[in-house]
C-alpha positions in Angstrom: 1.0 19.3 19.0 4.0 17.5 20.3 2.7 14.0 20.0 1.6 15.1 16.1 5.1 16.8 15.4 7.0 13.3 16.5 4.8 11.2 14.5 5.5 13.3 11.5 9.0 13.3 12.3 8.5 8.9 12.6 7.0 9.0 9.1 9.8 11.0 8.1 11.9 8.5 9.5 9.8 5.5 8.2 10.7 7.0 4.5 14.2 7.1 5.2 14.1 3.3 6.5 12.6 2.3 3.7 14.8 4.1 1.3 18.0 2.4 3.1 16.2 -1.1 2.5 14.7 -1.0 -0.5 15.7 2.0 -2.4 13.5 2.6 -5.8 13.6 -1.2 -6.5 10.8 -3.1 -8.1 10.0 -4.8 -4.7 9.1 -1.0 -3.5 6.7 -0.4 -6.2 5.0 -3.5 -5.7 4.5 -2.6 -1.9 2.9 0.7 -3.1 0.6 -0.4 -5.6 -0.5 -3.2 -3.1 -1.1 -0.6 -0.4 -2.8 1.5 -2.3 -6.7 0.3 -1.2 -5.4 0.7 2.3 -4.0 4.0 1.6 -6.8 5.0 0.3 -9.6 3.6 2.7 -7.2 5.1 5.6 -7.6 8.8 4.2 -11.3 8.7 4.0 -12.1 7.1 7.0 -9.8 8.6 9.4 -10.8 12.0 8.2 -14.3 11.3 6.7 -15.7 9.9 10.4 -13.7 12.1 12.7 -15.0 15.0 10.6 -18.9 13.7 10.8 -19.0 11.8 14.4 -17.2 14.4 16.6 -20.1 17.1 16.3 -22.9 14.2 17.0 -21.1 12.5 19.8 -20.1 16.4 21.3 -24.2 17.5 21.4 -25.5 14.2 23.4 -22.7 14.9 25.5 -23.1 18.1 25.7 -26.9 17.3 26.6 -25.2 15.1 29.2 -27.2 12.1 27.2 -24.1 9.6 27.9 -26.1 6.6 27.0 -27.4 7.5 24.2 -23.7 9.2 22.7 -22.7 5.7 23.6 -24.9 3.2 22.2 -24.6 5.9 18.6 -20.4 5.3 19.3 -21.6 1.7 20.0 -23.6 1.1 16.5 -21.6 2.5 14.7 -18.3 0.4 15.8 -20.0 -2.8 15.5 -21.7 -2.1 12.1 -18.0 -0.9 10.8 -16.4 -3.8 12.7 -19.3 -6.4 10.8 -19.1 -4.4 7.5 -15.6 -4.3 7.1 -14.6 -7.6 8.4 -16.9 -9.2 5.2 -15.3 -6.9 3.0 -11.6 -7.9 4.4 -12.6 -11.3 3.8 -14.0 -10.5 0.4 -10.8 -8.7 -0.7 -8.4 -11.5 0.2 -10.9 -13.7 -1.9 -11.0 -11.1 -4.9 -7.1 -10.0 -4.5 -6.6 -11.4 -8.0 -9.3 -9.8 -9.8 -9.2 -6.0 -8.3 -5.3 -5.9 -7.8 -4.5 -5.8 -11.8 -7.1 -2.7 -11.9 -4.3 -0.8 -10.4 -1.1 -2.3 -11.3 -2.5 -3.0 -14.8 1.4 -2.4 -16.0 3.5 -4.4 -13.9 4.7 -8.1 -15.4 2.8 -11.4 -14.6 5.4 -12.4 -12.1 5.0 -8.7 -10.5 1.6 -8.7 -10.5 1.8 -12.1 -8.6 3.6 -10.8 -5.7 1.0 -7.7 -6.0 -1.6 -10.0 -4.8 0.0 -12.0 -2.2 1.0 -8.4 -0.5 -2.7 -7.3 -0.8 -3.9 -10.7 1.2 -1.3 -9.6 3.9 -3.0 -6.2 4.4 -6.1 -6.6 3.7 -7.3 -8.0 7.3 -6.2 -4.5 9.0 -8.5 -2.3 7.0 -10.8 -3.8 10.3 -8.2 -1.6 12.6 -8.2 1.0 10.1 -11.7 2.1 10.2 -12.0 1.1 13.4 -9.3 3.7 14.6 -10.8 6.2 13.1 -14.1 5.9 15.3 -12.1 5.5 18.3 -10.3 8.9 17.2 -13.7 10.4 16.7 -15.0 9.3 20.2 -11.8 10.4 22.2 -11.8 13.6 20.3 -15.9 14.4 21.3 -14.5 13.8 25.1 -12.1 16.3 24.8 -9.1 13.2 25.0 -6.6 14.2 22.2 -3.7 12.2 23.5 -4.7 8.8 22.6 -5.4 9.2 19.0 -2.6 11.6 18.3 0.1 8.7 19.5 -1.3 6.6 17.0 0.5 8.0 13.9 3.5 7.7 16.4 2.1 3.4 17.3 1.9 2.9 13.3 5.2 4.4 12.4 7.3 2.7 15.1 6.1 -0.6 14.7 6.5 -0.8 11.1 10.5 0.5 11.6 11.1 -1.8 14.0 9.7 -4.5 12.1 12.0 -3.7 9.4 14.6 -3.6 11.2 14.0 -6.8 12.5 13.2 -9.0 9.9 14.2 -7.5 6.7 17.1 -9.7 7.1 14.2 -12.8 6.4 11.5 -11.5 5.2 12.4 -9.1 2.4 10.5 -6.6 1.4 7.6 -8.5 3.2 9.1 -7.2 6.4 7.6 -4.0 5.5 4.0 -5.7 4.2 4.4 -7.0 8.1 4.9 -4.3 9.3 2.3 -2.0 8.0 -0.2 -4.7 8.9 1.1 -4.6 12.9 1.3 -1.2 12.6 -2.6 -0.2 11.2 -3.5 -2.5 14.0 -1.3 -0.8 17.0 -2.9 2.5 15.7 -6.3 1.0 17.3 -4.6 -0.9 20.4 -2.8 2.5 21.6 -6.3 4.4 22.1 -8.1 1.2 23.1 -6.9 2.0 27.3 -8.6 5.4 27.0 -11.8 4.0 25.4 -11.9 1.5 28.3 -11.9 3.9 30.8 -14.5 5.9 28.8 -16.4 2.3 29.4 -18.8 3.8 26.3 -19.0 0.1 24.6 -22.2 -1.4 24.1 -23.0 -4.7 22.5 -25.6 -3.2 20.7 -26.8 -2.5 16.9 -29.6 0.6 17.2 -29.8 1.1 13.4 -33.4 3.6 14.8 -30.9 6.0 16.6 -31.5 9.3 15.4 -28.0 9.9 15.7 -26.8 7.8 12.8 -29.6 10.0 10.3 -28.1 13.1 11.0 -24.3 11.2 10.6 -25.4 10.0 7.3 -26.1 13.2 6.4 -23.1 14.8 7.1 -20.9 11.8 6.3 -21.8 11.7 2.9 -20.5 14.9 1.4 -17.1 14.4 3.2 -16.4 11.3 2.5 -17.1 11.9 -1.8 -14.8 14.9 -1.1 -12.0 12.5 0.9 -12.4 9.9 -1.6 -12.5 12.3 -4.6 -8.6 13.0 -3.7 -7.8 9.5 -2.8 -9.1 8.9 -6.4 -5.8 11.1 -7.5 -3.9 8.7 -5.5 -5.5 5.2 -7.8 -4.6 6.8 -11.0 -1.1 7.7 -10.2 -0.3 4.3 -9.5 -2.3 3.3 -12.1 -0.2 5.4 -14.4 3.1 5.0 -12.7 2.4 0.9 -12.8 3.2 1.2 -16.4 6.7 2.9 -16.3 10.0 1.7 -15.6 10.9 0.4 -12.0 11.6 2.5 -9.3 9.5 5.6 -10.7 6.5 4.5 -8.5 8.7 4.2 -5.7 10.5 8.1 -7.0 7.5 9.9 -6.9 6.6 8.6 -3.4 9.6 9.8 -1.9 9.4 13.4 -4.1 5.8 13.5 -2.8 6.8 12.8 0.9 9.2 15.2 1.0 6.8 18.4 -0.3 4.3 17.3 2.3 6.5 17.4 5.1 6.5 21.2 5.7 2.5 21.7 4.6 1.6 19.1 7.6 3.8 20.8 10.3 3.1 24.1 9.9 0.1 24.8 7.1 -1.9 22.4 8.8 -1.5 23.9 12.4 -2.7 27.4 11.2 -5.5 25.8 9.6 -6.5 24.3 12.6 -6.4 27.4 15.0 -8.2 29.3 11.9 -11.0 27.1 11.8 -12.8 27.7 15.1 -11.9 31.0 15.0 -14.0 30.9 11.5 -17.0 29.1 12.5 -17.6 31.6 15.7 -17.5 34.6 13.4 -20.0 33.0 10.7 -21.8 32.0 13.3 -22.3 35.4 14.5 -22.4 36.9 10.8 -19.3 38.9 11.0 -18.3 38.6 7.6 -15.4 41.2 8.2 -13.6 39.5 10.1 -14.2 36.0 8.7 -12.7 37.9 5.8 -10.3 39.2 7.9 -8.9 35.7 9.0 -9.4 34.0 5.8 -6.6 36.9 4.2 -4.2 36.0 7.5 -4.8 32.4 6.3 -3.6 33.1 2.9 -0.8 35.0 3.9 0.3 32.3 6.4 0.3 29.7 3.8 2.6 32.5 1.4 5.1 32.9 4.0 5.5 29.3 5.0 5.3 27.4 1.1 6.5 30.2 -0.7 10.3 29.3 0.5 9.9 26.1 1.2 9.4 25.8 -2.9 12.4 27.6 -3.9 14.6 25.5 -1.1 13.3 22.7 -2.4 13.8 23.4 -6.0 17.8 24.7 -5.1 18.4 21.7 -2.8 16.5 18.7 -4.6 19.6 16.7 -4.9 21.1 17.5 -1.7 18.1 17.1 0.0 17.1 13.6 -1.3 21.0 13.0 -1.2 21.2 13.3 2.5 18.3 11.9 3.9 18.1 8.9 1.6 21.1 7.7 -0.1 22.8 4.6 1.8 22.0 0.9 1.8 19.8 0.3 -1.4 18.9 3.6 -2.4 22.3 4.1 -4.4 23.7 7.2 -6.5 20.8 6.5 -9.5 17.9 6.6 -7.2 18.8 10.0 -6.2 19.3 11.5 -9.7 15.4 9.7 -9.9 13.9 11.7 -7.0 16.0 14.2 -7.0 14.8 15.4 -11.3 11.0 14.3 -9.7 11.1 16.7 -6.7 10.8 19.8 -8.3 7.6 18.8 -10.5 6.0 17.6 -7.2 7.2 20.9 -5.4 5.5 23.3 -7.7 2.6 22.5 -6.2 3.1 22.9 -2.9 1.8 26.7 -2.4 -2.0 25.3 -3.9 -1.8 22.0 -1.6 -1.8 24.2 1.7 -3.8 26.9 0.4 -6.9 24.1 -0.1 -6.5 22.9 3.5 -7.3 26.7 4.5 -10.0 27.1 1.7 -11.5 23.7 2.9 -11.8 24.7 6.2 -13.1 28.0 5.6 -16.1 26.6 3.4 -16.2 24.2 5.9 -17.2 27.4 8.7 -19.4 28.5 6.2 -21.2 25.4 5.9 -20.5 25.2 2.3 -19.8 21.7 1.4 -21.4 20.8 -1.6 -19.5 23.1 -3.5 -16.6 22.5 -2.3 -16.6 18.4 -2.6 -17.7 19.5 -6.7 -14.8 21.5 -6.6 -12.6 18.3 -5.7 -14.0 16.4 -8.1 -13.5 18.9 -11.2 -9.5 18.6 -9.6 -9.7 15.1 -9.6 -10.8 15.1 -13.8 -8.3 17.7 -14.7 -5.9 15.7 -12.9 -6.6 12.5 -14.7 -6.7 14.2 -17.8 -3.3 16.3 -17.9 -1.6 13.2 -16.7 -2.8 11.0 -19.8 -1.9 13.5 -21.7 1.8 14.1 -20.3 2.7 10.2 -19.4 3.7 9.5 -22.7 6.2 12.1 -23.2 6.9 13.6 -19.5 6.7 10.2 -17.7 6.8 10.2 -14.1 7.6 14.2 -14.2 4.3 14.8 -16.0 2.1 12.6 -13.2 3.4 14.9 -10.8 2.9 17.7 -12.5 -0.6 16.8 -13.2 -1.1 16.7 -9.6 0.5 20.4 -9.0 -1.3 22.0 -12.1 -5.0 20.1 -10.6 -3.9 21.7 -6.9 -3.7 24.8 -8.4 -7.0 25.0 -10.0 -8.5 23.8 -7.6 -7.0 26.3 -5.0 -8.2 29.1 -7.7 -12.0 27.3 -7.7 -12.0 27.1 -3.9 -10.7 30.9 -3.4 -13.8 31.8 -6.0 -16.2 30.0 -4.0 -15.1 31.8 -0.4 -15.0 34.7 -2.6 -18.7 34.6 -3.3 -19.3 33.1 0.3 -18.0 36.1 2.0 -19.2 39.0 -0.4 -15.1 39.6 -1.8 -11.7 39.2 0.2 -8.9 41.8 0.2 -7.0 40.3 -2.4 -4.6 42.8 -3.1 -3.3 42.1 0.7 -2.5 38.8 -0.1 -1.0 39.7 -3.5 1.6 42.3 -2.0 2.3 39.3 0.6 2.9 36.5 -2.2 5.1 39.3 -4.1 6.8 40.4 -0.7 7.5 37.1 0.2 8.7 35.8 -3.1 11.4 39.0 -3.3 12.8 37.3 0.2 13.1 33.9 -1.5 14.8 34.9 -4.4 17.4 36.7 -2.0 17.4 33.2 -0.7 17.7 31.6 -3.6 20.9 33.5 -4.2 22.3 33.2 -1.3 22.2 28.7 -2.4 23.5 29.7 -5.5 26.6 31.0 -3.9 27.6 28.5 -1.2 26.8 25.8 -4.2 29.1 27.9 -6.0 32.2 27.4 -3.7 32.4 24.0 -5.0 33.3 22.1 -1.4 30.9 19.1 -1.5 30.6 17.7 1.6 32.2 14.1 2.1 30.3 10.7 1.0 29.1 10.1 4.7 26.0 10.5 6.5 26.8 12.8 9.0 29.0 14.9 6.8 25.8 15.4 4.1 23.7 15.7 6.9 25.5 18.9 8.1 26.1 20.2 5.4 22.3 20.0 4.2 21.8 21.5 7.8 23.9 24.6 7.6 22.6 24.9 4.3 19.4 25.1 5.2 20.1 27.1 8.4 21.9 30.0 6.6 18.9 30.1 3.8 16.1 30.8 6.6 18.5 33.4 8.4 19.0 35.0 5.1 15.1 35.1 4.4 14.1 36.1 7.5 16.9 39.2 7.4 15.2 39.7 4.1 11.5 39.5 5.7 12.9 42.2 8.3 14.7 44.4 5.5 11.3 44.3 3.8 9.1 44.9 6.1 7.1 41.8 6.2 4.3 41.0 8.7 4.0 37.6 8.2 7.0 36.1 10.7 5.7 37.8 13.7 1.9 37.1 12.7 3.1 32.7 12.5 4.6 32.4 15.7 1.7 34.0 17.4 -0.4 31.2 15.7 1.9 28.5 16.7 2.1 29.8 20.1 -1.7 30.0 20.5 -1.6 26.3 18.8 0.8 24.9 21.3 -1.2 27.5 24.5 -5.0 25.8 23.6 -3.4 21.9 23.0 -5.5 21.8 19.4 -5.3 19.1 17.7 -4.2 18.9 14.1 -7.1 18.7 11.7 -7.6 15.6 9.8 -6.9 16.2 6.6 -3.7 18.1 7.2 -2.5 14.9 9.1 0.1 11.6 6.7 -1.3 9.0 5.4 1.3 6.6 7.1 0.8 3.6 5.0 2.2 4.4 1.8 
């Protein structure tokens, strides 16, 4: 939990690097676009394989069949490592015909400088995948450790090689950066797959092992990839807008998942065992049951976090981000896009729950469909807003398709599980929302005394702080006034988090590439 939180908290900081460096200039757009194969490949293989090969690898184990778990662990790593190092090879070659597909909007000259970034990553896809079968190996053996500091391996390296050679590389110190950095992600677990000593030189493509992965892999990886398809088309879109939108919405959607992958993400994870035992035992009550505390988790800890970051866009973006390049415009930018990504926050957490729940209940098909109708709405609603909402109307797409999609997934564990108390979770949601409104006020006031804080870092950054401070004291004096459950019911969760060293699901985890 500890090594997940700090490499959060290093992402965090990676954005804010970034933002002092490069701001919302054209040289930041042209990074994201260019990482956005990377990007995307790193979300469905770092979830898809951990997700399919820890369950295989854990029964030969468990079977105490250590040769055969590793020459499975072996196949697969040196079919990946064969497989993928073609395609690397391939996409350096091809850069120039598969780049414009998603930066179809930027200038010739933009484009060019597209491509040569693209050559620069794509060699570490290798580590990328690669990492995520290491993850999956030390995960099945019970090590979390290893693969947990490697958010922490990716995001210091690529800071420090910013800090080191923006100064001559430019932007490219970043392209740099996030090469070393995909590849110290697969050198910081390597010592603990040493010891393991579970390599083989060895392709066994007759293990029965890699049947029943296939299986499995297949319906989470269309469901990874269906979201990583959202990802394509907003850069796709954004590529076509003015500079420094691409860059805007990044930041916007950066900030919104910061609080869904410290805290909705932990609860999912302590939920989800707790789930499978009682399907696997067919007590449908209290799978029920746990799916409502779920629910009301994810009320108490987005609900908030919404209206704070509605109240406190500009502040917000204002203190973490605005020095170096990222100057007084770039904040009115992300600060105007925040809110649009913030809306849907609420459905974003809810899904990881709902996922995980169908997950239990060995529903997958449905719910990789379900990803997929998102994915269409999405790329519908945001043709049909770019043209007059721009940047604001891409994120919005993404909240309105969240949404649905939450709606769709809490019909499917509705039918799954023979009805939920949904009345329980509606008085939560309106309980909740009364305690962030008194929040809200309580914003409203101090921005009323009209004492901005001084143009300095520190001085913002206290000021954000006690801002922020006195709004969760408030809400949580509210939450006690009112009567609400929900404060005492988290912190037992996080405790038992923290108690049974769990680590933090998959999906739930930053994507820290771009």
């Amino acid at each position: 939990m500890a090594a997940t939180f700090a490499s959060t908290l290093f992402g965090f900081f990676r954005e804010v690097v970034n933002a002092k460096y490069y701001g919302t200039q054209w040289e930041m757009d042209t990074f994201l676009a260019a990482a956005t194969i990377p990007t995307i490949l790193f979300g469905v293989f770092n979830g898809a394989l951990v997700s399919a090969l820890v369950p295989v690898f854990s029964e030969y184990l468990s079977r105490h069949a250590f040769e055969d778990a590793a020459r499975l662990a072996s196949t697969v790593a040196n079919v990946l490592f064969i497989t993928l190092s073609v395609l690397a090879a391939l996409g350096w070659l091809l850069a120039p015909a598969f780049v414009p597909l998603v930066a179809h909007g930027f200038p010739a000259p933009q484009m060019g400088v597209a491509i040569h970034m693209t050559r620069w990553l794509m060699p570490s896809l290798v580590a990328t995948s690669l990492a995520g079968v290491t993850s999956a190996i030390l995960n099945a053996n019970h090590r979390f450790h290893s693969s947990a500091l490697s958010g922490i391996a990716i995001n210091l390296t690529t800071i420090a090689t910013v800090l080191l050679l923006f100064g001559k590389l430019g932007i490219f110190a970043l392209v740099f950066g996030t090469s070393l950095g995909l590849v110290a992600q697969l050198l910081v677990q390597m010592p603990s797959i040493i010891r393991l000593r579970i390599w083989r030189p060895v392709i066994d493509l007759r293990h029965p092992g890699l049947r029943r992965i296939a299986a499995m892999l297949g319906p989470i990886v269309v469901g990874s990839a269906a979201g990583q398809v959202a990802l394509f088309f907003d850069r796709y879109f954004a590529s076509t807008l003015s500079p420094g939108y691409m860059a805007g919405m990044n930041y916007a959607t950066k900030l919104v998942g910061f609080p869904q992958q410290i805290f909705a993400a932990a609860i999912a994870t302590v939920i989800f065992p707790l789930l499978a035992a009682q399907f696997a035992n067919q007590n449908r009550l209290s799978v029920r049951q746990s799916v409502v505390m779920g629910l009301r988790m994810v009320n108490f800890i987005t609900i908030p976090s919404v209206c704070a970051l509605f109240v406190l866009a500009a502040p917000i973006v204002q203190g973490l981000f605005e020095r170096g390049a990222f100057q007084a415009s770039a904040t009115q930018l992300c600060a105007g896009l925040l809110p649009y990504a913030a809306v849907g926050l609420i459905a974003l957490a809810a899904n990881v729950v709902l996922t995980r729940v169908c997950f239990a209940c060995h529903e997958t098909a449905a719910a990789v469909v379900i990803s997929i109708i998102s994915v269409v709405i999405n790329v519908a609603l945001s043709l049909a807003w770019l043209s007059t909402l721009g940047a604001r109307g891409l994120l919005l797409a993404n909240s309105v398709s969240q949404s649905i999609q939450a709606v769709l997934l809490f019909l499917l564990v509705w039918r799954l599980l023979g009805g939920l108390e949904w009345k329980v979770i509606a008085r939560s949601a309106v309980s909740i929302t009364v305690c962030s409104l008194v929040m809200v006020a309580t914003l409203h006031w101090i921005a009323s005394l009209g004492a901005p804080p001084p143009a300095t870092f520190a001085a913002r950054s206290w000021f954000l702080v006690g801002q922020i401070g006195i709004a969760a004291l408030v809400f949580l004096a509210a939450t006690q006034l009112v009567g609400v459950e929900e404060p005492g019911i988290a912190l037992r969760l996080i405790m038992k988090k923290f108690e049974g060293s769990v680590p933090a699901p998959p999906e739930g985890r930053d994507v820290p590439i771009a």
